[in-house]
N, C-alpha and C positions, 0 to 999 in steps of 0.2 A: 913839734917843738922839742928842742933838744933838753937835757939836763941842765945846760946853764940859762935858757928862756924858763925853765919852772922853777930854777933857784931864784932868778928875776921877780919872776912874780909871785913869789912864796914870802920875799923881804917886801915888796911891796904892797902886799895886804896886811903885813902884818904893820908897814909904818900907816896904813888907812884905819886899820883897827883902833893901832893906841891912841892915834888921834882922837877918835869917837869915842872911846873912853875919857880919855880925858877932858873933851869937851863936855862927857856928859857931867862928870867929878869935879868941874872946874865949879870955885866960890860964887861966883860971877854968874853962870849959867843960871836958865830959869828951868831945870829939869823936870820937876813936879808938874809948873804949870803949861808945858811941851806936851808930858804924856799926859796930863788931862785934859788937852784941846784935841790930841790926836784921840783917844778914847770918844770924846763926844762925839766927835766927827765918825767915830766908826760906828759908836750906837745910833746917831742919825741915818747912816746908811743902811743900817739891818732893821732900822726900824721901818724907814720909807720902802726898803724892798718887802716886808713882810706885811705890810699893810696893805694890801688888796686880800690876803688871805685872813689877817686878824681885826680888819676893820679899824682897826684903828689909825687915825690920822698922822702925815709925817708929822717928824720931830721940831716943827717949828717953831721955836719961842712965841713968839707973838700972838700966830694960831692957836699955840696951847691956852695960854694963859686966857684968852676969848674966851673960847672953849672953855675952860675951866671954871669961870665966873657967869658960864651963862650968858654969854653974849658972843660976840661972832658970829658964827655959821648957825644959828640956833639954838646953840650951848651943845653937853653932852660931856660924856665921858672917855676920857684917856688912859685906856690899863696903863699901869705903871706909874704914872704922872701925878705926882703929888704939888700942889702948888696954893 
């Protein structure tokens, strides 16, 4: 690729960049509740991969809350999980 193909695509991340700035700065946007769906989704992922090692059960709402009150799967306890 020559100099004027990475001046090409030097302008063109840079118009993909401010876009996603600005969509994330936009009034409109749901920013907050974006990163704390993707956050949960990635605490559910570390938590279901680390549960055969910490015994504790994936991150299933439903499951937990069984579980939490004692009913579901037997009842029991969920480090971390307050409910």
């Amino acid at each position: 690729m020559g100099e004027t193909g990475r001046a090409v695509v030097a302008i063109l991340s840079s118009i993909v960049g401010l876009s996603i700035v600005a969509v994330l700065l936009s009034t409109r946007s749901n920013t907050a509740g974006v990163l704390g769906a993707a956050g949960s989704a990635l605490s559910q992922v570390i938590g279901a991969a680390t549960s055969p090692v910490t015994g504790a059960a994936p991150g299933i709402a439903g499951l937990q809350q069984g579980l939490m009150s004692g009913g579901g799967l037997g009842g029991g306890y969920i480090p971390g999980v307050t409910g």
